[in-house]
C-alpha positions in Angstrom: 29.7 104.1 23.7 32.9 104.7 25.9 35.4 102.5 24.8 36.9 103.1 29.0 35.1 100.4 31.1 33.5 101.6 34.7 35.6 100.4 38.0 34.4 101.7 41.1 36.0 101.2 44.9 35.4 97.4 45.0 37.2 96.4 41.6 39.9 98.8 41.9 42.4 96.7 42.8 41.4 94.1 40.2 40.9 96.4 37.3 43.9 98.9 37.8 46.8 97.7 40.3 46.6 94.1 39.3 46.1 94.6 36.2 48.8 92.6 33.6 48.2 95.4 31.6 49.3 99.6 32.0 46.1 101.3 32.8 45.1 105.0 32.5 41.9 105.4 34.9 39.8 108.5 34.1 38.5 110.3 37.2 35.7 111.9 36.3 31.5 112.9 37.5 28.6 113.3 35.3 28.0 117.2 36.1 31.8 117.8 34.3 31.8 119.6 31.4 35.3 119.2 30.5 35.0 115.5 31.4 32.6 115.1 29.0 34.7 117.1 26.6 37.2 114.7 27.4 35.4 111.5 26.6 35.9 111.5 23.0 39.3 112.4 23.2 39.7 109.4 25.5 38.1 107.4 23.5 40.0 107.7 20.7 43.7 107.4 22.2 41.8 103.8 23.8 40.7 102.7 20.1 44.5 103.3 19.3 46.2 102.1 21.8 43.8 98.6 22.1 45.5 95.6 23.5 48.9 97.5 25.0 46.7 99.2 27.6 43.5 99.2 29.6 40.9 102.7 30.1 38.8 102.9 33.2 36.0 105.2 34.2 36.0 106.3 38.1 32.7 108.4 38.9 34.4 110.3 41.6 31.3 111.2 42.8 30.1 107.0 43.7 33.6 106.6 44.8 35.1 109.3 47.1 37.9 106.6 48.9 40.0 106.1 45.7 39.3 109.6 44.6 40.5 110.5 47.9 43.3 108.4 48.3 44.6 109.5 45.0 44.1 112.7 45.8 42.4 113.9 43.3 41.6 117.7 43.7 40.7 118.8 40.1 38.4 116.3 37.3 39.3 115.4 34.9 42.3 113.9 35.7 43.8 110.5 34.2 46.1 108.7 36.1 48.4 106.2 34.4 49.2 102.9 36.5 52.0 101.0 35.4 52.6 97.2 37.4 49.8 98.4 39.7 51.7 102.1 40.8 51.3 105.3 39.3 53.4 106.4 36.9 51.7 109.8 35.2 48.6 112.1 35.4 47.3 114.7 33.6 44.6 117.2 35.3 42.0 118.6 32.7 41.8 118.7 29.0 44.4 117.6 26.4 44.5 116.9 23.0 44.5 113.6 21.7 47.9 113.6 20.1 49.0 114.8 23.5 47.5 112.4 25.2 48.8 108.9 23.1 52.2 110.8 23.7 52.3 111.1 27.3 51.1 107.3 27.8 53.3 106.0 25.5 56.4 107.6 27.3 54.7 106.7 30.5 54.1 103.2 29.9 57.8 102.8 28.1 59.5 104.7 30.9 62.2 102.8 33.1 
C-alpha cells in the first residue's frame, strides 16, 4: 500500500498549500509506466522522511485544473510545496537516494 495519500482538485488546498507540513505531491495517471516505477521509490523516501513531511497522489487524469495550473507537461513529476508554494520538482524517474537529497535541500532551503 502507498505510503503517499490521494488529494484531488477539492482538497488541494487543504492537503498541500495549507498544509503545516512541506509536502511533495506526486503527479501521476494509472496508464504510466514510469509512475508506477516510481511508486516504490516514493514510497520509501515517505517511510524515511515520516513526520517532517507529507506525500500526496494527484491522478492527473481526475484532476486536469491543478495539473494544469501547475503546468505539468511530463508525469511523473513531484512537486515540493514548502508554506503552501512551490519550492522544487523533479520530472520522471530518480533514484531514491536522489530523491531524499533533493527534498531535504528543498525543504531546508532559505
Amino acid at each position: 500500500m502507498s505510503q503517499a495519500a490521494e488529494t484531488n482538485q477539492a482538497n488541494f488546498e487543504i492537503d498541500v498549500l495549507k498544509s503545516a507540513l512541506p509536502v511533495v505531491v506526486d503527479f501521476w495517471a494509472p496508464w504510466c509506466g514510469p509512475c508506477r516505477m516510481m511508486a516504490p521509490i516514493l514510497d520509501e523516501t515517505a517511510g524515511k522522511l515520516a513526520g517532517s513531511v507529507a506525500f500526496r497522489k494527484l491522478n492527473t487524469d481526475e484532476n486536469e485544473g491543478v495539473a494544469r495550473e501547475y503546468g505539468i507537461m511530463a508525469i511523473p513529476t513531484l512537486i515540493i510545496f514548502n508554506g503552501g508554494k512551490e519550492v522544487d520538482r523533479v520530472v520522471g524517474l530518480i533514484p531514491a537516494a536522489a530523491l531524499e537529497s533533493k527534498i531535504r535541500e528543498a525543504i531546508t532551503a532559505k
